[in-house]
Structure formats: C-alpha cells, structure tokens
C-alpha positions as CSV (number, residue, x, y, z in Angstrom):
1,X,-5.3,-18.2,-32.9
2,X,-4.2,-21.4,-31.9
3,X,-1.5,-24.1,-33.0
4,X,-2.9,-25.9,-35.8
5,X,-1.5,-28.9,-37.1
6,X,-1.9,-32.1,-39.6
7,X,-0.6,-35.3,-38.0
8,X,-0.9,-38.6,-39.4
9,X,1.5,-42.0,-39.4
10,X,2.1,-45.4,-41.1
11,X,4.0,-48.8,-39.1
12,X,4.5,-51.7,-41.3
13,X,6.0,-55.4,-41.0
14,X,8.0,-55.6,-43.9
15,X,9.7,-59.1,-44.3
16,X,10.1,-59.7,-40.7
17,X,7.7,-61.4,-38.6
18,X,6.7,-59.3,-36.4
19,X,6.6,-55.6,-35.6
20,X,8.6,-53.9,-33.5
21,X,8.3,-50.1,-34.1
22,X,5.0,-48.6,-32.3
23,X,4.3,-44.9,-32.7
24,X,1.3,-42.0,-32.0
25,X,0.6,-39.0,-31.3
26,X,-2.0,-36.8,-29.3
27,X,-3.1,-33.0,-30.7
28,X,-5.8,-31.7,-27.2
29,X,-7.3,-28.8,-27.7
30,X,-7.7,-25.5,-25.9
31,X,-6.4,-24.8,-22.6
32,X,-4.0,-28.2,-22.8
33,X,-3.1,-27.5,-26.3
34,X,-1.9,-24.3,-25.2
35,X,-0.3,-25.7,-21.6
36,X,1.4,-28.9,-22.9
37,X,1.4,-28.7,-27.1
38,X,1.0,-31.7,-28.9
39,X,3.0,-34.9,-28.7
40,X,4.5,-37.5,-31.2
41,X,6.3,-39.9,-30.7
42,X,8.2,-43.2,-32.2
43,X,10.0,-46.1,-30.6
44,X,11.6,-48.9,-32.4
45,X,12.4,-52.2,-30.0
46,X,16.0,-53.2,-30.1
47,X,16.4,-56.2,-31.9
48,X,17.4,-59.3,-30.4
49,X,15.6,-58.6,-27.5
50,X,12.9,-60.5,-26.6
51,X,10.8,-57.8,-25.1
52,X,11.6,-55.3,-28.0
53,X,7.6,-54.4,-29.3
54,X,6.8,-54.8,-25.7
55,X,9.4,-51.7,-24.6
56,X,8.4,-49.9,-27.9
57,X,5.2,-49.7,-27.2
58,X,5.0,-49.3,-22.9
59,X,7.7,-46.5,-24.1
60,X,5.2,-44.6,-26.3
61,X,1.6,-45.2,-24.2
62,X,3.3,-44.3,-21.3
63,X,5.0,-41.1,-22.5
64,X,1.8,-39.7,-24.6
65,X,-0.1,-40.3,-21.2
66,X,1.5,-39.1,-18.6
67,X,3.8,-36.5,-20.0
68,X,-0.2,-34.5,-20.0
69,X,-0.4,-35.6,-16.2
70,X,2.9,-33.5,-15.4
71,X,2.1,-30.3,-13.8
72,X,1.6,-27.4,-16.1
73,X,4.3,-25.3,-14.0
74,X,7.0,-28.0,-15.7
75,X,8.8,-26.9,-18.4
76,X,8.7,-29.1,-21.3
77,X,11.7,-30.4,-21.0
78,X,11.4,-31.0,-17.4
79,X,8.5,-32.9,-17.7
80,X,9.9,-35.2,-20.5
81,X,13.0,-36.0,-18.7
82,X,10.8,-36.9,-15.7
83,X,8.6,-38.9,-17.3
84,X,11.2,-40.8,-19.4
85,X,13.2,-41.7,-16.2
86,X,10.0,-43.4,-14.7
87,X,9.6,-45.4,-17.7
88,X,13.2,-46.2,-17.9
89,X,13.2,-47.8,-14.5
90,X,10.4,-49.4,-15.4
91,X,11.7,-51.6,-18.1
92,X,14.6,-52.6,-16.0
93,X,12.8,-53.5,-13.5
94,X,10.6,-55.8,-15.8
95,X,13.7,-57.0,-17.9
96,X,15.0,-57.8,-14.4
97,X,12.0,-60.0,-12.9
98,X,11.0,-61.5,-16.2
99,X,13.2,-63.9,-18.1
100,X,10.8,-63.6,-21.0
101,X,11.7,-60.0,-21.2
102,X,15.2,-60.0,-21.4
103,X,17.1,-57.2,-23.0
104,X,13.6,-55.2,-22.8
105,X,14.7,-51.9,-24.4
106,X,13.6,-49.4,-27.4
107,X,15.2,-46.2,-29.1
108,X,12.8,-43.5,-28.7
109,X,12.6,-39.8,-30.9
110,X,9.4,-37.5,-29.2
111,X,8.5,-34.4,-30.5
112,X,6.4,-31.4,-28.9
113,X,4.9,-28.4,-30.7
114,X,3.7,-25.5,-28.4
115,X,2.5,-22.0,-29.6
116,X,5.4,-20.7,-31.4
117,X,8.4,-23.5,-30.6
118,X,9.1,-27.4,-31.0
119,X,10.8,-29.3,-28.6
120,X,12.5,-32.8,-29.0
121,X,13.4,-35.4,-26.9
122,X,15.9,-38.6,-28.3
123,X,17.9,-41.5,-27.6
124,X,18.8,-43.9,-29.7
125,X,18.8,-44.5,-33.8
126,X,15.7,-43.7,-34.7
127,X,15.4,-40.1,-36.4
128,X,13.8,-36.7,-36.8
129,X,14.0,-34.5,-39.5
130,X,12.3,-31.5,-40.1
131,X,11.6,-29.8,-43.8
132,X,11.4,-26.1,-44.1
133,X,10.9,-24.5,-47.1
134,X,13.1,-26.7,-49.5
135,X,16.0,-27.4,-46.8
136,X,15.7,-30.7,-45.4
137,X,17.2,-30.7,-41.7
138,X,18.3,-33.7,-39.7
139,X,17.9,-32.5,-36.0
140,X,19.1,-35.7,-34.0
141,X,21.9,-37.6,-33.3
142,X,22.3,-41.5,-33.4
143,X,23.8,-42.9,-30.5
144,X,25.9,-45.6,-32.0
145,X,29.1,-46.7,-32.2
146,X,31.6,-44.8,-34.3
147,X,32.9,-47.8,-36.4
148,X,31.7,-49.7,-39.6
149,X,31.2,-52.9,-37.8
150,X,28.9,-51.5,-35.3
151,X,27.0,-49.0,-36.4
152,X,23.9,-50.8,-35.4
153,X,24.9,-51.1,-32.0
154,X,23.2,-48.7,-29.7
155,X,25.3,-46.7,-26.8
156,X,22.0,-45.5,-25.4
157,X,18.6,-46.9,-25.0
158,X,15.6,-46.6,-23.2
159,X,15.8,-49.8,-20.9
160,X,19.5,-49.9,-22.1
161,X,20.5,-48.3,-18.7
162,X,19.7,-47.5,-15.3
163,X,20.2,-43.6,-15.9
164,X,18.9,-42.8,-18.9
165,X,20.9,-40.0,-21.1
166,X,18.6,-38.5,-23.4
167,X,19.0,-35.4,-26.0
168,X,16.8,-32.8,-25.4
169,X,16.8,-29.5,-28.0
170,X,14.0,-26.7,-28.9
171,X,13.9,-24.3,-31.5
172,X,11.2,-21.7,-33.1
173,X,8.5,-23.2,-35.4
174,X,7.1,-21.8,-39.1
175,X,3.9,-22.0,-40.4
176,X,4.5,-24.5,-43.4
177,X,6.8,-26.8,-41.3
178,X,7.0,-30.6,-41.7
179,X,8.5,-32.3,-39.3
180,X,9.4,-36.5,-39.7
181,X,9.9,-39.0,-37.3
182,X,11.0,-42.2,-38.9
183,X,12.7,-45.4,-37.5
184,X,15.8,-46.6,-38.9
185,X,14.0,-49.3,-41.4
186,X,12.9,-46.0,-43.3
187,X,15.9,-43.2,-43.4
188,X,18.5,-46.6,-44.1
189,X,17.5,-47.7,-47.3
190,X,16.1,-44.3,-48.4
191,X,18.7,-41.9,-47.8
192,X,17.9,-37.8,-46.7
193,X,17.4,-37.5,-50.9
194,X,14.8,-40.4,-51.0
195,X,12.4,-39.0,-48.0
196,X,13.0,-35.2,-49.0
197,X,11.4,-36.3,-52.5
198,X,8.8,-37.8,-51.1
199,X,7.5,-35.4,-48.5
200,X,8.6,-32.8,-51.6
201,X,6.0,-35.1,-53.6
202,X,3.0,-35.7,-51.2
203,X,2.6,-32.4,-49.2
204,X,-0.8,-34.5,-47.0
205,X,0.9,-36.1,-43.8
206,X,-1.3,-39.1,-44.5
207,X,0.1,-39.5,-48.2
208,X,3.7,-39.0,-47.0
209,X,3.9,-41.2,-44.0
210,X,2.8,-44.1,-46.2
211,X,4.9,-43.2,-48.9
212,X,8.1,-43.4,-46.9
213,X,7.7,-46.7,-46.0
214,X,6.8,-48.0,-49.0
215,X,9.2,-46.9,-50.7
216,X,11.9,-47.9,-47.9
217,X,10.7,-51.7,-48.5
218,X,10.5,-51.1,-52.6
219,X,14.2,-49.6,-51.8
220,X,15.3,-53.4,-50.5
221,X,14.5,-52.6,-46.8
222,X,14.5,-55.4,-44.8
223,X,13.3,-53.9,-41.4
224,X,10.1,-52.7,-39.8
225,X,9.2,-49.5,-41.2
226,X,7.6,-46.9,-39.5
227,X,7.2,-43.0,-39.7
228,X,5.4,-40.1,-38.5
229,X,4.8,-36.9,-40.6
230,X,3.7,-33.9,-38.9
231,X,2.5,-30.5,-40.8
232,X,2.2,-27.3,-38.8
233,X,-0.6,-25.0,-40.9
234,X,-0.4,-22.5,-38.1
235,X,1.6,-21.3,-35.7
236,X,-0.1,-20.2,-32.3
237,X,0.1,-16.6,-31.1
238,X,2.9,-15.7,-28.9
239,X,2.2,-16.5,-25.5
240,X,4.5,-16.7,-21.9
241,X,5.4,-19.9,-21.4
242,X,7.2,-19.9,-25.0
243,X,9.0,-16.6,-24.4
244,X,10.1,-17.7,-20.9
245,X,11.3,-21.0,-22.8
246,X,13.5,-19.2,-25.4
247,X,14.6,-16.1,-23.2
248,X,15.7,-17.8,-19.4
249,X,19.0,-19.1,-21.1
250,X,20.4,-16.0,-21.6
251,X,23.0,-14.6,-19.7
252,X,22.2,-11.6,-18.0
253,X,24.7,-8.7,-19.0
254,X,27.5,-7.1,-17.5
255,X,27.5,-3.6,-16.7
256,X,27.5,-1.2,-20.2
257,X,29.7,2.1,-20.0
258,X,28.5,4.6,-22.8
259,X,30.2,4.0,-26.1
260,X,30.0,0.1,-25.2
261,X,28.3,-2.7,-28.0
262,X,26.0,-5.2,-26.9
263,X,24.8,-7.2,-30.2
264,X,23.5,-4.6,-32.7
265,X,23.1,-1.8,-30.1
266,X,26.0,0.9,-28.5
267,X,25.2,2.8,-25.3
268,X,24.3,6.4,-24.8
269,X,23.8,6.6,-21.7
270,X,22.5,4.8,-18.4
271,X,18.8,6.3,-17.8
272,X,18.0,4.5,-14.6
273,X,18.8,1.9,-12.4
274,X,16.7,0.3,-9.2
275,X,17.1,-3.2,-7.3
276,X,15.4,-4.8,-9.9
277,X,16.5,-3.2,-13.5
278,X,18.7,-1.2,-16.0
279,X,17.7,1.1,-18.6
280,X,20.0,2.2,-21.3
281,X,19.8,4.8,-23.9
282,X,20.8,2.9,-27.0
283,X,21.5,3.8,-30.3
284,X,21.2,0.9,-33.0
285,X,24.3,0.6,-35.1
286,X,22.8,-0.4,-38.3
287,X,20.4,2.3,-38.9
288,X,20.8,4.8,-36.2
289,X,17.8,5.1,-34.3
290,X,17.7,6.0,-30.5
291,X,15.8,3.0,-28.4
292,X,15.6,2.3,-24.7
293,X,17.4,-1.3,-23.6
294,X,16.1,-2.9,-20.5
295,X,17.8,-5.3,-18.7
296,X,18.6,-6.9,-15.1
297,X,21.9,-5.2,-12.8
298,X,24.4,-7.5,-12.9
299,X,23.7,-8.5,-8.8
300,X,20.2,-10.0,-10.2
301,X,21.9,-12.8,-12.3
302,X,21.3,-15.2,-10.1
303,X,17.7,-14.4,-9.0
304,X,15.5,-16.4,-11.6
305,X,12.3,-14.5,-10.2
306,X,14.1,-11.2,-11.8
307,X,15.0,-12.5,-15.2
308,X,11.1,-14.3,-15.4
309,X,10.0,-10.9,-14.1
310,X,11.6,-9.3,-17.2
311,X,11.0,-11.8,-19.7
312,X,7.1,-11.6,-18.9
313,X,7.3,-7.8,-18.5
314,X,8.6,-7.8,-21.9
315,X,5.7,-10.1,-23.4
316,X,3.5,-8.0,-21.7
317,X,4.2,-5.2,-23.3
318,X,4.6,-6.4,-27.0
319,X,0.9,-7.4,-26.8
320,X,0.3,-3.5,-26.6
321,X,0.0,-1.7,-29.7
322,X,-0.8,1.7,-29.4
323,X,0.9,5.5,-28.9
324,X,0.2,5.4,-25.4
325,X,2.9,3.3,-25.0
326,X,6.6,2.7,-25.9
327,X,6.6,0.0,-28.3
328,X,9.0,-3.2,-28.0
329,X,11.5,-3.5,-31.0
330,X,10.9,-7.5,-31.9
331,X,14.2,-9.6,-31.7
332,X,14.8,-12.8,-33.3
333,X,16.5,-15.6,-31.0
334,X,19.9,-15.3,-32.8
335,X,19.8,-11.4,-32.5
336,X,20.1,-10.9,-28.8
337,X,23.2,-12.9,-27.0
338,X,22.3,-11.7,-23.7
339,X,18.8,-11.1,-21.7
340,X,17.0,-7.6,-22.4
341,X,14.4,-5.9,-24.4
342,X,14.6,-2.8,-26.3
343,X,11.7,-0.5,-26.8
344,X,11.6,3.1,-28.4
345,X,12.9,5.9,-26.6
346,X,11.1,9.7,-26.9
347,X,12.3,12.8,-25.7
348,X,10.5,14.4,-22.8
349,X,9.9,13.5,-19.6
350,X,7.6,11.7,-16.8
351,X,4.9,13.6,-14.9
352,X,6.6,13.4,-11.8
353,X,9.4,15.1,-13.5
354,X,7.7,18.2,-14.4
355,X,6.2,18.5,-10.9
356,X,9.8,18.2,-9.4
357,X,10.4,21.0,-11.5
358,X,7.7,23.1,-10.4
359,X,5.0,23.1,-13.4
360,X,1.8,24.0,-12.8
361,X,-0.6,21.5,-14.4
362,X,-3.8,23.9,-15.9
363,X,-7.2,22.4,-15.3
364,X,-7.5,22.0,-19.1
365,X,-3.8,20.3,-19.0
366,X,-5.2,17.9,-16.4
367,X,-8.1,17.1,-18.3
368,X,-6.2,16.2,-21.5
369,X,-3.9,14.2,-19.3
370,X,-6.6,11.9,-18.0
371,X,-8.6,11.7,-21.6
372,X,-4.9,10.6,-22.5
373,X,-4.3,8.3,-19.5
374,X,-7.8,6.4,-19.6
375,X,-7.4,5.7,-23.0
376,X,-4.4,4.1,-22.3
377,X,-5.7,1.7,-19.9
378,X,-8.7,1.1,-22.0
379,X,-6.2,-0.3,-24.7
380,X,-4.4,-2.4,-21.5
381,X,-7.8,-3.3,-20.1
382,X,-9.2,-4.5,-23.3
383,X,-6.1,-7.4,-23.6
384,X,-7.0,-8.3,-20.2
385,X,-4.1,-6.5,-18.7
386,X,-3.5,-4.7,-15.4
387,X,-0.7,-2.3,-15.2
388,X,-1.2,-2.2,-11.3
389,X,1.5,1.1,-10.7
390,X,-0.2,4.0,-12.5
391,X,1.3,7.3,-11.1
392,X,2.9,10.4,-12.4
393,X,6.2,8.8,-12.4
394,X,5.3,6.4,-14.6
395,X,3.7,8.6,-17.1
396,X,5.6,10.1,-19.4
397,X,5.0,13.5,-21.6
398,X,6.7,13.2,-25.1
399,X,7.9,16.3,-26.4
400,X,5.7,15.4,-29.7
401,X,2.6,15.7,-27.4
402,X,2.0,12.7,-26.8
403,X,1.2,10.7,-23.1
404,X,2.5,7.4,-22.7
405,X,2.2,4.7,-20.0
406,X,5.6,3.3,-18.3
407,X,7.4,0.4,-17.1
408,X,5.7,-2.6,-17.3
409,X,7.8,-3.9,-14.4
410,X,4.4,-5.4,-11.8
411,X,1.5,-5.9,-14.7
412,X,-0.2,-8.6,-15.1
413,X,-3.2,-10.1,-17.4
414,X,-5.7,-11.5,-15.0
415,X,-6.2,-15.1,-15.4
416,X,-2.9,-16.1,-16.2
417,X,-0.9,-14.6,-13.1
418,X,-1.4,-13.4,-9.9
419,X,-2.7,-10.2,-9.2
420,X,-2.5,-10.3,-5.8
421,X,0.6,-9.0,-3.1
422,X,0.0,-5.9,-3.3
423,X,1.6,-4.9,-6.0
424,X,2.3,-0.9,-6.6
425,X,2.9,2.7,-4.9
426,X,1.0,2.9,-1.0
427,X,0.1,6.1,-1.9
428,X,-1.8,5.1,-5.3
429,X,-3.1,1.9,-4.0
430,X,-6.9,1.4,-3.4
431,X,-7.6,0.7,0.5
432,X,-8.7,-3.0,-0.7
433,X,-5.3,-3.7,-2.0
434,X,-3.2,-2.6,0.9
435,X,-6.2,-5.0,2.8
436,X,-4.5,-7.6,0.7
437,X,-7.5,-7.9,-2.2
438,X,-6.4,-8.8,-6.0
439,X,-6.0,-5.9,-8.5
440,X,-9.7,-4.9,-10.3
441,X,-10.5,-2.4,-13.2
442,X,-11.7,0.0,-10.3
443,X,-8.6,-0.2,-8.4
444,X,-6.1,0.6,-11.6
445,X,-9.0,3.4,-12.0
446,X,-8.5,4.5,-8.7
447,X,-4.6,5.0,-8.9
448,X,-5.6,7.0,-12.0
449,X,-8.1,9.1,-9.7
450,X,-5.4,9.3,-7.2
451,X,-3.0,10.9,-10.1
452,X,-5.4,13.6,-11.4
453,X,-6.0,14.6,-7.6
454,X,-2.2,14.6,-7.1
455,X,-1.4,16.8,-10.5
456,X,-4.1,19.0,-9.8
457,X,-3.5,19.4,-6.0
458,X,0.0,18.3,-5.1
459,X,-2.0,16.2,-2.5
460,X,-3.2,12.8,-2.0
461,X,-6.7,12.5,-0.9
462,X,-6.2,10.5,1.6
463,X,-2.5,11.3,2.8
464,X,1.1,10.1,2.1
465,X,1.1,6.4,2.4
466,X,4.4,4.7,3.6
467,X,5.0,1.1,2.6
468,X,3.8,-1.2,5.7
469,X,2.0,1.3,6.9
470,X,-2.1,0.2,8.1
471,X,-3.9,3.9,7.2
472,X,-7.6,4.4,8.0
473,X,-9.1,6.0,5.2
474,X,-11.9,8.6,5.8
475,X,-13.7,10.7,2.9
476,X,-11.3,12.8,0.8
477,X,-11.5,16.4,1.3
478,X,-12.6,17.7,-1.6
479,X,-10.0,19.4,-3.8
480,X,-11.4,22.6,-4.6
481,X,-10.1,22.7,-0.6
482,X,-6.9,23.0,-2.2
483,X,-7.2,24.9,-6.1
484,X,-10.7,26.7,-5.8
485,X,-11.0,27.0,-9.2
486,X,-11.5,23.2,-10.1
487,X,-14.8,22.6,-11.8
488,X,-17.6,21.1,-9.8
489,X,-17.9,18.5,-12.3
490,X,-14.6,17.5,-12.4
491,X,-14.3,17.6,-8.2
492,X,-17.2,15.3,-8.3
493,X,-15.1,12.9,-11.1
494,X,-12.0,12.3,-8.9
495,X,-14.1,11.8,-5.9
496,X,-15.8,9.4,-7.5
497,X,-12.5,7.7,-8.9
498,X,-10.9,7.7,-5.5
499,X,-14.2,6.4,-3.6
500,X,-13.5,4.6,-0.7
501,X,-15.8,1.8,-1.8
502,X,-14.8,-0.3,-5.6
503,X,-18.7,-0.3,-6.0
504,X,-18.9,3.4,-5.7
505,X,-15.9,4.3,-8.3
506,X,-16.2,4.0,-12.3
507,X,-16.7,0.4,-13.3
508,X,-14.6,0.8,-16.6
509,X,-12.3,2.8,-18.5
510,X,-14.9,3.6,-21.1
511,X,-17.6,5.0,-18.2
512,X,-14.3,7.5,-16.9
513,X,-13.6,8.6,-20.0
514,X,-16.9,9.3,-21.1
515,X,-16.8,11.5,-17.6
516,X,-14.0,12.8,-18.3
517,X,-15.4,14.1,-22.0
518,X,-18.7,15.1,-21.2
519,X,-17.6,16.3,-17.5
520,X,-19.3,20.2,-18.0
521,X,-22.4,18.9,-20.6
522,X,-23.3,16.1,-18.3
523,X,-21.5,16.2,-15.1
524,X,-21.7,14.1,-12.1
525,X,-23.5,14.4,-9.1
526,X,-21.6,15.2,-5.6
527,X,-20.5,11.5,-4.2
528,X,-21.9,10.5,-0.9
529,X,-20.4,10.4,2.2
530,X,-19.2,6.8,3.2
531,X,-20.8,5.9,6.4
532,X,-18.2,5.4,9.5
533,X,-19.2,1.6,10.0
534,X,-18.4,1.1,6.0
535,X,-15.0,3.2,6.5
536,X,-13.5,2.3,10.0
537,X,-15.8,-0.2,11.5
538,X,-13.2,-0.9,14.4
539,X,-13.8,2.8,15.0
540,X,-17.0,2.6,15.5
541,X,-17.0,-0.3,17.8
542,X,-14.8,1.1,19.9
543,X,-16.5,4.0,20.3
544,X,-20.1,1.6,21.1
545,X,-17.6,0.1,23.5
546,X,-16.7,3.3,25.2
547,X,-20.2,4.3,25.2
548,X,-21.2,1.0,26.8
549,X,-18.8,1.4,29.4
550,X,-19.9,5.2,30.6
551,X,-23.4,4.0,30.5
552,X,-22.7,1.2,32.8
553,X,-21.2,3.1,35.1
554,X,-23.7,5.9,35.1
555,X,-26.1,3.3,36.0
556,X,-23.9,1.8,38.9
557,X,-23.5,5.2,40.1
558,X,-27.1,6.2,40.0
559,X,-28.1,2.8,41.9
560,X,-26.0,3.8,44.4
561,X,-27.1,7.3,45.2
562,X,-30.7,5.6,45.4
C-alpha cells in the first residue's frame, strides 16, 4: 500500500499590499512517490527587501522541481541540501546584478513524507508543526535574534548568505498525522493554542488551511498569512530506502563478552563470527526469551557497504513471515542505541552440522528435507526474493522438527538490487552464475538440487568448486553411482534440478515441489544427456581443430608419396 495523503493550502494579503508568502506542494504517484515522497513547501520573502515575493517564490518553484530531478541514489537529505545551495547562489547572484532586487532573500520550511518517515528542511522564521493524536508539536527552530528588540530579525536566510545553513531533521510518521507549515503572519497572532484548536476543529486540510489564516487576520494580524496543512491517511509499507534512513546513524557496537547489556538484551554467548558479521545468543531482560542478535565486528565500523549490507539483510528478512524462517523481533527507533537486528533463536542445528557429525540422512529424511526446503523458497520467491546461498550450512534443523532457512547475508528482491556478482558458495552455484549471469528462480533451485545431491551422497555432482576457479561442467553422474538405493524417480529429480542448462531444470518452486510430492506416483523421466557443443563448446573446437590439422597433414603426406 502506498503513502496516502490529503494536502491542501491557503496564502492571503491581509492589510499589506502585496504578497509575499508563496507556497505548494507536489504528491507523484507510484514509482516517484515511493523514490522521492511528496514535497511541501512555504517561503515568506523578508521584508524590506525589494525582491522578497520574487525570492519566495523562485525558492519554492525551484525546490518542488528539481529536488524530483536529483538522482534517486540521494538521500533525502542530500538531495535538499544540494538543491537549496543552488538556489541560494542563485539569489545572490541576482541580488548582486540587479539593483531592483536588492536584499533578494526568503525564510523557507519544506517538508517530505516517504513510506514510513518525514523529513524537514528549515531556515528562517517561518514554522512547522506537526499534530499527533492531541499533542501539538513544534518541530523547528527560528533563526532570530535572542533579544526583544530583534526578534524579527533573521540570522539565516535563503539569499541571506553565501553558504546557506539549513536545519535538516527526520522522524517516523503515523497514520492520522497532520503536519502544518505556516508563515509567521499565522503562528504570531494565533499562538500554538489558537492553530491547535483550529486544526482540532476542521479535521479537512482544505477547511483548516483557510481557517488559520482567517482567523490570524480576525486575531489583529497585520502580515501576509499563509499555511499549509498536510494529512497523512496512510502510511506506506516498509520499504529500504526508509530503513537505511533511520538505521545508518547507528553506531556499530563494540565487542559483547557474555553477561554484557546492550539496550534491553544481555549476552549468552558469541554464536559466530566471519569478516562480515556477529551473532550473539541473547537473552531479553524484560521477559526472558532466548533471541539471536546480529550485528557488524567492530573492524567493519567504518565500511558503510557492511552496515547497508545489514540494514537491507535485516528488511529482507522481516518481509518473511513463515516457520521456515527465524523471524525478526521489530524494534522501535528509540529501542536500539546501536546497529543490529535480533531474530528468534531455536535449538538444533544446521545441516552441515549434522553431516560433520556423521548422520546419515535416510532417503525419506532427504525427501522431507526438500518438501521443507522448497516450500521455503516458495514463500521467498513469492515476495520476489532471492536468497542466492542455499546450502546445508545454511539450513538449519530445529529440535521441534522444524527446517528453517539462514542468514540472509547475499539476498536480494529482484528489481530493486542487483543480483548479479556472483553472489554464493562455488560449489552450489549454477554454471551460469560463476559465467557471471544474474541470479534466476532455476539457479536458487539448482543450489537446492545441488543440496539434496550433497545430503544424499556426500558428493557434488559436478565436483568441489574453489572460489576463482573456471570448472567445465559435464553431465552429473548419477547418484545411485554413489547410494544404490535412491529411487529412480528421485535420481531423475536432482538431475533435473542440477541440469546443466536453466531451461532444462524446474522453472518454479511450485513445479519441484510438486516432484518432490508426487516423485513415486508420477515420476520423472531420465534427463537427457547435454550435447558436448552445449557443455564445453571450446572443447569441441579444439578437438575440430586437432582433427583439422591430422587431416591436413594426412593429405600432404599422401600427395607426397604420389
């Protein structure tokens, strides 16, 4: 669902002659609604200035138009502060060259709402307030000067300036919110009491924005009046860019001994640590429960790639609801001081655990496991996601029964981010990935395939794989070669899951599991063979090559003789 707001504003004269406040707004929809939010935004020229409406409104076209031509990589804040700074030199450069523009300068309050957050930008005396519930919030800060006499004397301006200082804040948004942007000929003569009761009496943005300003002039207001009144009916579903907003400002953790607090959690114990995490057993101190905290190693606190990496791992995997996953514990913003996530913990352990401890996997227990594992990915597949390292150390066996899918740490919903660069284990990696191709459906089915093969077998079908390594890839050998007692049916499955060719392996979760299901009622015929020239067509030449050569000098030869 996306962000869905009610927007609507009122500018009026009052007793002076002309208007100097100029405000609007812009609400796109879809892909830019999602990308960039919606914008509004209110400027009041500074008086005495002869260019004041003029700076108001350049100010206010030029931010609601190009802060939407910024690229959609920029941050929010990034993009107004870039955008602002143009415009700044801007109306220097025309208070500089045109005498009839003199003192060509504006206050400025702008306001974005994204998916789940709003974002402000603000310089000057003009205001934004935000009503939630019945708490009525004033959210910036004039930039005057601290003394009776001059309180209408601005320290900061756009236009004021050659470097422009602006405020920039964020926060989370609410269904039911009302945000107000109002210039200083509203909030002066009405006080935060007068506009809370109006927006408290006219819930319609329309109804409120022109209520504010008429009663600032019925109040005795002698300035321009102008406000903005924004309603957000809806707050968008959580997506990455917000989470990456509110999590990269956290401070990556030191290192936790057991027994040490961090928030609302104490440490059991350190589960695992690599280049690129830490996993803690936790145990939460309010109500006791065991949970699993992932976070960066301290030598990663630098490396922004890492703590995006986690941050988008993490809203990865709260999109997943289902028991074939650990499920993330939600946090508020003010409950977590330092970057991680938390997800439940179960007793048990991975797949590749078990074989490192010598189990022998049944067919029956093989078969389960891939009903269980397929499902899985159906759920992932279905939200558009890729988990791109499926192998047995990533699976894990609860000791309620239950299979689950781990680490999050290279997925990716297709679309959205890369699935490229080869992301994964060699040894579970389709031969069109480690060709440098983009992750599929068929090849997160094939590292599936590979793992049934492996816990069946102990083998992979088509060798060990080292990382950098260029492998040719034949036909499997079959793995009855290896346990004589698998199933023709089932052989016939994981050939066709590990199939040299995408076309030639299942072309969804749903068509594996149904093979997996049905496997002895309705199996599967043998695969076959790839043709050399499909698998190794370097091979071949080469040989054509060799055979070229012989045949030429057999002729030579033969001319000779004669």
């Amino acid at each position: 669902m996306p962000l869905q707001l009610t927007i609507a504003h009122t500018s009026t004269t009052g007793p002076r002659e002309r208007n100097e406040d100029f405000c609007g707004f812009v609400t796109p929809e879809g892909a830019q609604l999602a990308n960039k939010g919606a914008l509004a935004a209110l400027a009041d020229g500074v008086s005495g200035g002869t260019g004041g409406r003029e700076a108001a409104e350049y100010t206010v076209r030029g931010l609601l138009a190009d802060y939407y031509a910024t690229p959609d990589t920029w941050e929010v804040q990034h993009a107004l502060d870039k955008v602002l700074g143009a415009i700044n030199r801007w109306l220097i450069s025309q208070a500089t060259t045109r005498r009839d523009l003199a003192g060509m300068s504006c206050t400025l309050s702008a306001l974005v709402l994204r998916g789940q957050r709003y974002h402000l930008a603000h310089v000057g005396d003009s205001r934004i307030y935000r009503l939630r519930g019945d708490v009525f919030t004033q959210l910036t800060t004039d930039h005057v000067w601290d003394r009776p006499d001059m309180r209408h004397v601005l320290k900061r301006a756009v236009g004021l300036d050659s470097h422009l200082m602006a405020d920039f804040a964020e926060g989370e948004l609410q269904a039911g919110d009302v945000f107000v942007l109002v210039s200083d000929g509203v909030w002066e003569p009405l006080g935060e009491l007068g506009m809370h009761s109006a927006l408290n009496l006219h819930r319609n943005p329309a109804l409120a924005a022109g209520e504010l300003v008429r009663l600032a002039h019925k109040q005795g207001g002698q300035d321009n009046a102008s406000a903005v009144v924004v309603r957000v009916d809806a707050v968008a579903e959580d997506n990455l860019r917000d989470h990456l907003a509110a999590e990269r400002r956290l401070p990556v953790p030191p290192r936790l001994k057991p027994g040490t607090r961090l928030d609302d959690f104490e440490v059991v114990e350190v589960l695992h640590e690599s280049r690129m995490s830490l996993l803690y057993k936790v145990r939460k101190r309010s109500d006791g429960r065991l949970w699993v905290l992932k976070t960066l190693p301290p030598r990663a606190a630098n490396q922004p790639e890492f703590a995006a990496a986690l941050i988008q791992e993490e809203w990865l995997a709260k999109k997943v609801i289902a028991h074939y996953f650990p499920q993330v514990l939600p946090l508020a913003a003010d409950e977590r001081s330092a970057l991680y996530y938390v997800m439940s913990w179960h007793a048990g352990a991975t797949l590749q655990q078990h074989l490192d401890a010598g189990r022998h996997f049944s067919i029956a227990e093989a078969t389960q496991t891939g009903i269980r594992l397929i499902k899985g990915l159906a759920a992932l597949h279905r939200l558009n996601i890729l988990h791109r390292d499926i192998k047995p150390a990533n699976l894990h066996l609860g000791e309620d029964g239950k299979l689950r899918i781990l680490d999050f740490g290279v997925a990716a919903s297709s679309g959205l981010h890369d699935t490229g660069g080869g992301a994964g284990t060699p040894s579970f990696m389709a031969p069109e990935l480690i060709a440098g191709a983009a992750a599929t459906v068929q090849s997160e089915l094939y590292a599936a395939g590979v793992t049934l093969y492996y816990l069946l077998t102990r083998k992979y079908p088509y060798g060990e794989i080292e990382p950098f390594q260029h492998p040719r890839f034949g036909d499997p050998p079959p793995p009855t070669r290896y346990r004589p007692e698998i199933p023709q049916w089932l052989e016939n499955l994981l050939l066709k899951a590990v199939a040299f060719e995408p076309k030639n392996r299942f072309e969804t979760a749903e068509e594996m599991l149904l093979a997996l299901e049905q496997g002895e009622r309705h199996p599967l015929g043998a695969p076959r063979r790839t043709p050399l020239l499909t698998r190794d067509p370097a091979r071949v030449w080469q040989a054509l090559a060799v055979f070229s050569i012989v045949l030429n000098l057999l002729l030579v030869y033969l001319l000779i003789v004669a």
